[in-house]
C-alpha positions in Angstrom: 12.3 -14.7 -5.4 11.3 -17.4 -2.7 13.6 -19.6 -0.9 12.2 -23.0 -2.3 13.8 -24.6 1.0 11.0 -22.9 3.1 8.3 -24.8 1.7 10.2 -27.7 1.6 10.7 -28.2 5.6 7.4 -25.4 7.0 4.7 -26.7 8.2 2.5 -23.6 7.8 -0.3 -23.8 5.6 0.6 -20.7 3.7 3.7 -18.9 3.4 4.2 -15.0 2.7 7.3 -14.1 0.6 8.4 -10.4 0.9 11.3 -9.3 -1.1 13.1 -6.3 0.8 15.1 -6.2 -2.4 12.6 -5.4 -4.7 11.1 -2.8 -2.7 14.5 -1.1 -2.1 14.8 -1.6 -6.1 11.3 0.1 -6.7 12.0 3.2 -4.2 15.2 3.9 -6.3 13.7 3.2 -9.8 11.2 6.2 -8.7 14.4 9.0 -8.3 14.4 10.9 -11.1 17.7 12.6 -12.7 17.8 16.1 -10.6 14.2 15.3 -8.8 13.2 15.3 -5.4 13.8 12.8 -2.6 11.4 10.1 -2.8 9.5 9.2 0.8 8.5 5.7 1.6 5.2 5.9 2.6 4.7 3.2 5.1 1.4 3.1 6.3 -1.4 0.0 6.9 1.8 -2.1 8.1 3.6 -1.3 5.2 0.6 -2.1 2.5 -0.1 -4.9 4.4 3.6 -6.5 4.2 5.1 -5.5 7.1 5.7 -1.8 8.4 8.8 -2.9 10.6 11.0 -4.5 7.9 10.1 -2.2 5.1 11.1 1.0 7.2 14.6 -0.7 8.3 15.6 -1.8 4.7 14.4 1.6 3.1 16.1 3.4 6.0 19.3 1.3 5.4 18.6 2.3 1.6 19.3 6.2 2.4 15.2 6.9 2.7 15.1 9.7 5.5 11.1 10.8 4.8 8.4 8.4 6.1 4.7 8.7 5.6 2.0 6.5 7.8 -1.5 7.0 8.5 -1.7 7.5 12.2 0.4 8.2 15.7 0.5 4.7 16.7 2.2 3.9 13.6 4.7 6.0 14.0 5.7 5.5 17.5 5.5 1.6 16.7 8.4 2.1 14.1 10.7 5.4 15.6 13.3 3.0 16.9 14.2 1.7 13.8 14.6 5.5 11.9 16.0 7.6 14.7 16.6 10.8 12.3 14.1 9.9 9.6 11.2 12.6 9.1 8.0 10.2 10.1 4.9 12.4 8.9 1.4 11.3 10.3 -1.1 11.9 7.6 -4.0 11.7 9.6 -4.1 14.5 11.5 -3.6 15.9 14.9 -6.1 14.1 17.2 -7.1 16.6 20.3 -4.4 15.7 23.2 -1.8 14.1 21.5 0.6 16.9 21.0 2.7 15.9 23.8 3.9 12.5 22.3 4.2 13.9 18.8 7.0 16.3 20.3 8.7 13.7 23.0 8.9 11.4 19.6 9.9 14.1 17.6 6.9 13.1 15.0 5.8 15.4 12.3 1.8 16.3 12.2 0.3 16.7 8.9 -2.3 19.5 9.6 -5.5 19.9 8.2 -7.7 22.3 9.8 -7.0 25.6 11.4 -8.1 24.2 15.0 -5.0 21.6 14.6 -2.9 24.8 13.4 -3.9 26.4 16.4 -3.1 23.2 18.9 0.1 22.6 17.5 0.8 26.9 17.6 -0.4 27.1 21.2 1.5 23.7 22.6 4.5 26.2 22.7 7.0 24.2 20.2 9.1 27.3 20.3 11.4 26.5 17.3 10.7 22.7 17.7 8.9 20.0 15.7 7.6 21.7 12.8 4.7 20.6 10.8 3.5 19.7 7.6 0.5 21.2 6.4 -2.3 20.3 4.0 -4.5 22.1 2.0 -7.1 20.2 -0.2 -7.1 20.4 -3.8 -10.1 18.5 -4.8 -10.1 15.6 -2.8 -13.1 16.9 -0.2 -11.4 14.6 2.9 -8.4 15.8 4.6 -6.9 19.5 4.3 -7.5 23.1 4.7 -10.6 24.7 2.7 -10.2 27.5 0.0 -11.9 29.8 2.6 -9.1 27.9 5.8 -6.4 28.9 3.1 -7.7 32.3 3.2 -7.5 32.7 7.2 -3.9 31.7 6.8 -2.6 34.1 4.2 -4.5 36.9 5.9 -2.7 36.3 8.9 0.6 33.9 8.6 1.7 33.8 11.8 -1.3 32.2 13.1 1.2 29.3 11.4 3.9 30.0 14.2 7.1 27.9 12.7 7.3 28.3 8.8 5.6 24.4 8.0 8.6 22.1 6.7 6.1 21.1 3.4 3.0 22.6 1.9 1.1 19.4 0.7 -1.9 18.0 -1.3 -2.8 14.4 -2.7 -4.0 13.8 -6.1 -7.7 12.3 -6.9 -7.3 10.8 -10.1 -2.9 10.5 -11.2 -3.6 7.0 -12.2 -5.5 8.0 -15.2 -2.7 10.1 -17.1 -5.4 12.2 -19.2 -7.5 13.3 -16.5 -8.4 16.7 -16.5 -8.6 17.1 -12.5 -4.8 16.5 -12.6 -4.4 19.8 -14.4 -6.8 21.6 -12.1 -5.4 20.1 -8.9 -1.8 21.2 -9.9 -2.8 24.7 -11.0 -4.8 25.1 -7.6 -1.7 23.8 -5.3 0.4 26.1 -7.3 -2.1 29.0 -6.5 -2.4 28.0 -3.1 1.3 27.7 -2.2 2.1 31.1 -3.7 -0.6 32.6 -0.8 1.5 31.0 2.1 4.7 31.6 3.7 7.5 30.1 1.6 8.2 26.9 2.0 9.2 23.4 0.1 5.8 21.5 -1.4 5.1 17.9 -1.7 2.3 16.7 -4.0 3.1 13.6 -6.6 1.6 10.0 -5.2 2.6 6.8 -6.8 0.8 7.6 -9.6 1.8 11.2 -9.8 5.6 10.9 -10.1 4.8 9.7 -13.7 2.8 12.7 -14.6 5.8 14.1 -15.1 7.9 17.0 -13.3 5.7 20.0 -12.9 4.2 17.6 -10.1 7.1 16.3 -8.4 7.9 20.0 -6.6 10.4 19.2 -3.9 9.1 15.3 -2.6 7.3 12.5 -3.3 5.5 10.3 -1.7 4.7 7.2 -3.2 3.1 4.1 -1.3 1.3 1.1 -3.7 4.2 1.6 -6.4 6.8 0.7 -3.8 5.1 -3.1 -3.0 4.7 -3.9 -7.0 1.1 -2.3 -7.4 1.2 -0.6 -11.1 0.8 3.0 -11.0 0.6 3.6 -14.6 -2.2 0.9 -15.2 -2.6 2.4 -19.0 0.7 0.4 -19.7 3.5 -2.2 -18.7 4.2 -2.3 -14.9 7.3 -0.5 -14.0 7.5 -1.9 -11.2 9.1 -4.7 -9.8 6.7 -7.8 -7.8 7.9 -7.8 -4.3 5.5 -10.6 -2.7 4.7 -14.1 -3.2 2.0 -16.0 -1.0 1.9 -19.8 -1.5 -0.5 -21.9 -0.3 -0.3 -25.4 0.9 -3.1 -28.3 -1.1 -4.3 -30.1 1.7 -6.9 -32.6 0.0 -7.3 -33.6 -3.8 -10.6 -35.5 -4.3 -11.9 -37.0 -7.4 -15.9 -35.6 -8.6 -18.4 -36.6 -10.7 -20.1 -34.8 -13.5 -23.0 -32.9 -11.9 -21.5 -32.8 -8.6 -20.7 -29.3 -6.8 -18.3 -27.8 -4.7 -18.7 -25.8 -1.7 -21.2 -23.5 -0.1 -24.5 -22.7 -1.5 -23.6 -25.1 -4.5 -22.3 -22.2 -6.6 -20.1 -24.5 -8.9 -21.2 -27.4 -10.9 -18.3 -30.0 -12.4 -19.3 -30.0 -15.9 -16.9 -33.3 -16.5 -15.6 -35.7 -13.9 -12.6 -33.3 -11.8 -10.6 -33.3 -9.0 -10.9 -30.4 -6.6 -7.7 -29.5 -4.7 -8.5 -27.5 -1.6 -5.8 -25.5 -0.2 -5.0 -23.6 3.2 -6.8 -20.2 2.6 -9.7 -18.1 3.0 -11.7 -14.5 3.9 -10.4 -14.7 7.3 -6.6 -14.3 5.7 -8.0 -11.8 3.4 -8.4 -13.3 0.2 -11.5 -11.8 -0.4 -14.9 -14.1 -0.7 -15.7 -11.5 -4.5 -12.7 -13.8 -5.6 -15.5 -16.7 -5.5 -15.5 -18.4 -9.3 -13.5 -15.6 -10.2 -9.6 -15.6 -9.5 -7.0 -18.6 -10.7 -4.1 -19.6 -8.5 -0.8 -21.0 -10.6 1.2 -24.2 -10.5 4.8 -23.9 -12.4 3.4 -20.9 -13.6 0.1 -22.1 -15.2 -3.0 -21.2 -14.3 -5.3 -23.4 -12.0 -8.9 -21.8 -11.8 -11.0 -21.2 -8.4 -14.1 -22.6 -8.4 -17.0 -22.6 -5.7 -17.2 -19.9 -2.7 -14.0 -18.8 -0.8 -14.7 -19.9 2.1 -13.2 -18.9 6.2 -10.2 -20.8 5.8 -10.6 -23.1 2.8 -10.7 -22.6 -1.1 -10.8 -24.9 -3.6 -9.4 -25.2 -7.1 -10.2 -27.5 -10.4 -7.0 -29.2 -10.8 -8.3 -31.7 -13.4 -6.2 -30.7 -15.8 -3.1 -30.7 -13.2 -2.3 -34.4 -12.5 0.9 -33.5 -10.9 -1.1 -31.5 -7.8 -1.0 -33.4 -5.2 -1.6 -32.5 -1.4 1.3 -31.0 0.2 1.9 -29.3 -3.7 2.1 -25.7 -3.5 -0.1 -23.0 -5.4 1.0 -19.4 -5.9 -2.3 -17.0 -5.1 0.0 -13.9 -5.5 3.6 -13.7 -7.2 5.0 -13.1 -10.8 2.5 -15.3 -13.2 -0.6 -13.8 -10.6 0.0 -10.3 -9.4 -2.0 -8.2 -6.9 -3.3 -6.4 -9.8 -4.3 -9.7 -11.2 -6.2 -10.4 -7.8 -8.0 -7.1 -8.0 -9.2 -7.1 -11.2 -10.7 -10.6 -10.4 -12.6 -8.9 -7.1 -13.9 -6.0 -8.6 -11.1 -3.2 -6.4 -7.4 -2.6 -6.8 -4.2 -3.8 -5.6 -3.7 -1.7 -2.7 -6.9 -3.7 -0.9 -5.7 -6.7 -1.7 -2.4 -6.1 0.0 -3.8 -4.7 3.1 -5.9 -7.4 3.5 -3.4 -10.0 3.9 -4.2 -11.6 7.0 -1.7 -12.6 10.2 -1.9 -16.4 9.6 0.8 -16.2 7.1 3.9 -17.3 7.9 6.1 -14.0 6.3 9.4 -14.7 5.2 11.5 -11.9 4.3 13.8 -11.9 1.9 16.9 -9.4 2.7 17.6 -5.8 0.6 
């Protein structure tokens, strides 16, 4: 995946490999023979790889529904999909109604007061909305007793919403009964407002097969690598690489310990490589004793505290590490599943967390 020449002649301490490719590979591996388009679902900067180049390559790709969190996000990336569908999940914050029309973005409403706004700023056949009802998630979405208003009186809707939506709790864990439930109450709740197409399968929930899938789906992690079936095999292709520069190797004695608060003791004489990374880049200071980067695809364990902008490594068994080597702290042999195990959370914080110091090199679709 990375262009080996980048490392060769950078002088950046750590390099960030995205592979356009892959992702454009993973949004197609997620169509299903006479299913629904699939969205890209682009929000946190793209899972923390890079909004503006995902959107462009899925775009290119034939992707023409966008999800993202919030209005900013959208605005930031309407240039690049001038007749995409760019839905903002988050809802429709008092006042902004003006620039979701002059953008032509599509609100995700919630409540009946953002029904209401988006009715009453006079749309008049114009950007239609999405709307959400909640199924069991408790966060976003229209109540049971919301629903209720609704199908007592659909008009209050004005235009006829382009989706009827929900998000699933708990898709990644294929034998959950709340998947079950949340299906049959979205299909309950869809047959009590105006007809219209529905949208409901995550990641996660495109592989609980095709009762869920309705008429799009939005997946997000699955697109940047992150397993959605974590029961089994990845299906998924890895789509980024971060390499980290060694800038010191030092030679320890038995008894001696590494970084703050002493937290690691060299059991044997070692050499402790310390490379060009830390909590402010967003590898998380759980990782501490925890995580392993890899060298030619072996293992090469953390030890000590992740510290600000440092971390070190027990390269003892490594005599080829050297400073100026490179170790891979995400890629193929360590994968951002790999990483979140290791910190006690999941993939998609570990992607979202990657900091701005990186130098990102993208790899074209």
């Amino acid at each position: 995946m990375p262009d080996h020449n980048t490392l060769t002649s950078t002088t950046a301490p750590a390099v960030l490999f995205v592979d356009l490719g892959a992702i454009v590979a993973n949004w197609r591996a997620l169509h299903r023979p006479g299913g629904p388009p699939v969205a890209g679902v682009i929000k946190a900067d793209g899972y923390g790889v890079g909004a503006g180049p995902v959107a462009k390559a899925l775009y290119d790709a034939g992707c023409r529904h966008f999800f993202v969190a919030w209005l900013q996000e959208a605005l930031a990336i309407r240039a690049q999909l001038p007749d995409a569908m760019i839905a903002v999940l988050g809802g429709l914050v008092p006042g902004s109604e003006a620039e979701y029309v002059a953008h032509a973005v599509t609100p995700v409403l919630g409540t009946l007061d953002e029904v209401d706004r988006w009715r009453q700023a006079g749309q008049a056949g114009q950007g239609r909305a999405i709307l959400h009802v909640d199924t069991g998630m408790s966060r976003l979405g229209l109540t049971e007793q919301e629903v209720d208003v609704l199908a007592a009186d659909p008009e209050r809707l004005g235009n006829a919403p382009l989706y009827v939506m929900s998000h699933l709790v708990s898709s990644e864990i294929t034998d959950d009964p709340l998947n079950a439930v949340q299906l049959a109450r979205f299909k309950a709740v869809r047959a009590r407002l105006p007809t219209t197409l529905a949208s409901l399968a995550n990641s996660s929930g495109i592989f609980l097969g095709p009762d869920y899938a309705f008429n799009l789906v939005r997946p997000g992690a699955a697109l940047y690598g992150i397993n959605p079936t974590p029961d089994a095999p990845n299906p998924m292709r890895p789509v980024v690489r971060l390499a980290v520069r060694v800038l010191s190797v030092r030679d320890i004695a038995a008894g001696d310990t590494v970084g703050y608060n002493a937290t690691w003791t060299a059991p044997r004489p070692s050499r402790i490589a310390t490379a060009a990374l830390g909590y402010a880049d967003g590898f998380l200071r759980t990782l501490s004793g925890r995580a392993a980067a890899c060298f030619d695809g072996t293992p090469v364990p953390l030890v000590g505290r992740v510290s600000m902008d440092l971390t070190t490594f027990d390269v003892t068994d490594h005599p080829a590490i050297r400073p100026g080597c490179w170790l891979d702290v995400l890629g193929p042999h360590v994968t951002a599943d790999d990483v979140a195990r290791a910190a006690g959370t999941n993939g998609y914080e570990i992607l979202t967390s990657l900091g701005p110091r990186y130098q990102r090199v993208y790899l074209p679709a």
